[in-house]
C-alpha positions in Angstrom: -15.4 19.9 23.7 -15.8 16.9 21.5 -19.5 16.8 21.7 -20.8 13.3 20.6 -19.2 12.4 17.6 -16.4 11.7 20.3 -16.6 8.0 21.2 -14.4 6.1 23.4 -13.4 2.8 24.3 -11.3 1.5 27.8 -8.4 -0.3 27.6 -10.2 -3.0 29.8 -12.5 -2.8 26.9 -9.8 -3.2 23.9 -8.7 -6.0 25.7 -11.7 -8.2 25.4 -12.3 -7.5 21.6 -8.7 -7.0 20.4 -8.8 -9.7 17.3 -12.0 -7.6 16.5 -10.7 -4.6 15.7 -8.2 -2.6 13.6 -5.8 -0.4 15.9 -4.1 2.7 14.5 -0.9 3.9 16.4 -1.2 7.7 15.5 2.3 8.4 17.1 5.4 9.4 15.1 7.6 6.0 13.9 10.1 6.5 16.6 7.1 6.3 19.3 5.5 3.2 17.7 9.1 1.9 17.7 9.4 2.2 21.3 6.9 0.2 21.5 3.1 -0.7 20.7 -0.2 -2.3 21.3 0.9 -5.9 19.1 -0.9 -5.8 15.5 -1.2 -1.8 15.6 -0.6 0.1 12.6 1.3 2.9 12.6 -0.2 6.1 10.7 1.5 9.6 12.1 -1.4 11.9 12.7 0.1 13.9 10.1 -0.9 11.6 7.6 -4.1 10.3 8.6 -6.4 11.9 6.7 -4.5 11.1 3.9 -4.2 7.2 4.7 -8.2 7.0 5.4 -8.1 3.9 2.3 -6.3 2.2 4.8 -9.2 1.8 7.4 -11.2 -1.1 7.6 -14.3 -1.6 6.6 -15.6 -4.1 8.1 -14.1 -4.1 11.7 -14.5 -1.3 14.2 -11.5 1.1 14.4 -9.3 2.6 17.5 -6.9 4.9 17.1 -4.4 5.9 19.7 -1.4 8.1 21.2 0.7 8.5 23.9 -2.1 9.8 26.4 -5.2 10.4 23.8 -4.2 14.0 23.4 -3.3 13.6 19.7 -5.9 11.0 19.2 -8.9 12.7 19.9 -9.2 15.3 17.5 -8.2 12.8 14.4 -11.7 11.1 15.8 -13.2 14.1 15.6 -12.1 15.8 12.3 -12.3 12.1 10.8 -15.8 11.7 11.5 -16.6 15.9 11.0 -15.3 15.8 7.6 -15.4 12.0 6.7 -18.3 11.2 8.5 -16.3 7.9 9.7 -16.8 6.7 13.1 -13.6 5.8 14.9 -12.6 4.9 18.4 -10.4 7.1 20.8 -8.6 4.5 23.4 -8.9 6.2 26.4 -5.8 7.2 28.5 -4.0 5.9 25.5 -0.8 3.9 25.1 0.2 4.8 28.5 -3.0 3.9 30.1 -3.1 0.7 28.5 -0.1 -0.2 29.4 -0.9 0.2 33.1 -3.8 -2.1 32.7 -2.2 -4.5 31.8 0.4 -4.9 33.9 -2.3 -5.2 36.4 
């Protein structure tokens, strides 16, 4: 669906590179309230295109959502009409959440 412009990273993954990167909560403010991955920033889908000045430039960049259903189109419209490469986090905030209470 994606093709590869898609790429993805695990949450085992984030883990071992998280002061490496710049993580983008794409969930509305009331989700990220409930609760985040610590240092995430928190840009609603809605207004992500519009907020791309706020990416890094010099670290790799992840974006995520509840389940990486929201998140994996801004990847892909991001790079399609940006030509910036981002990061889906696979499985999302509620996958990462399960690996780490491992």
């Amino acid at each position: 669906m994606f093709c590869i412009m898609l790429k993805e990273i695990t949450s085992e993954e984030l883990l071992n590179k998280l002061s490496k990167v710049q993580l983008i909560d794409i969930r509305e403010p009331y989700e990220h309230e409930e609760g985040h991955i610590e240092d995430s920033i928190n840009i609603p889908m809605g207004d992500f295109l519009e907020k791309l000045d706020e990416l890094s430039r010099t670290k790799q960049i992840i974006i995520y959502c509840n389940t990486g259903r929201r998140s994996k189109p801004v990847v892909y419209m991001t790079y399609k009409l940006h030509n910036i490469t981002l990061y889906n986090l696979e499985g999302g905030y509620k996958n990462f959440l399960k690996v780490i209470a491992k």
